[in-house]
N, C-alpha and C positions, 0 to 999 in steps of 0.2 A: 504494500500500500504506500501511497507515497507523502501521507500526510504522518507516515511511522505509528498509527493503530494498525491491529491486527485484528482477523476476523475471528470473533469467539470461535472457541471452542467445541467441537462435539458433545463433550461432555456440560461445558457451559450452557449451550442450548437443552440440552437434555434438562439439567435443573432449573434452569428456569422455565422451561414448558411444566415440570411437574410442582413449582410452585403455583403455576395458573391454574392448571386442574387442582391442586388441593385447595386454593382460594375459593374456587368454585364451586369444592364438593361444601365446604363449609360454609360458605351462604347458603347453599341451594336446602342444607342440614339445619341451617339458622330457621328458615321460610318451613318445613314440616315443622319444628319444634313450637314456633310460634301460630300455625293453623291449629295443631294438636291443643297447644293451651288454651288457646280462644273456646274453641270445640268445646273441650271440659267447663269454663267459664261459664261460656251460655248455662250448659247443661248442666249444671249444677245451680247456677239462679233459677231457673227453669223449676225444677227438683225443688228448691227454698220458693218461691211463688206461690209451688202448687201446694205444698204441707202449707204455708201459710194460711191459706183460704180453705183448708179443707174443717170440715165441721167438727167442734170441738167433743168428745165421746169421754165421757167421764171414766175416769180408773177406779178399777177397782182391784183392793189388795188380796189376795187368797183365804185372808184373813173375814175381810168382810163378806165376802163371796161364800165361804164357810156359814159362816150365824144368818144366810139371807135367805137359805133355803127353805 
């Protein structure tokens, strides 16, 4: 070359392509991990909405349940 750089290396290409693919894999990893939380999120308030509103059924202990019959 005549400005005295030289052309990377084989092996320099090589790591840096396989820095790009793992940047890759680990966003693309970042993006499921954060669908999956959302998902659970919803569906978990979803789950607390629905017990919240659901009609309230009085407890009874085995105890009382026992002397009621």
């Amino acid at each position: 070359m005549a400005d005295g750089t030289r052309a990377p290396s084989t092996r320099a290409r090589q790591k840096r392509a396989q820095h790009e693919t793992n940047k890759r894999l680990i966003v693309e990893t970042t993006a499921w991990i954060t669908a999956v939380a959302a998902a659970l999120t919803v569906g978990l308030e979803a789950g607390i909405a629905a017990s919240a509103t659901a009609p309230d059924v009085p407890r009874v202990t085995p105890i009382e349940y026992q002397y009621s019959r």
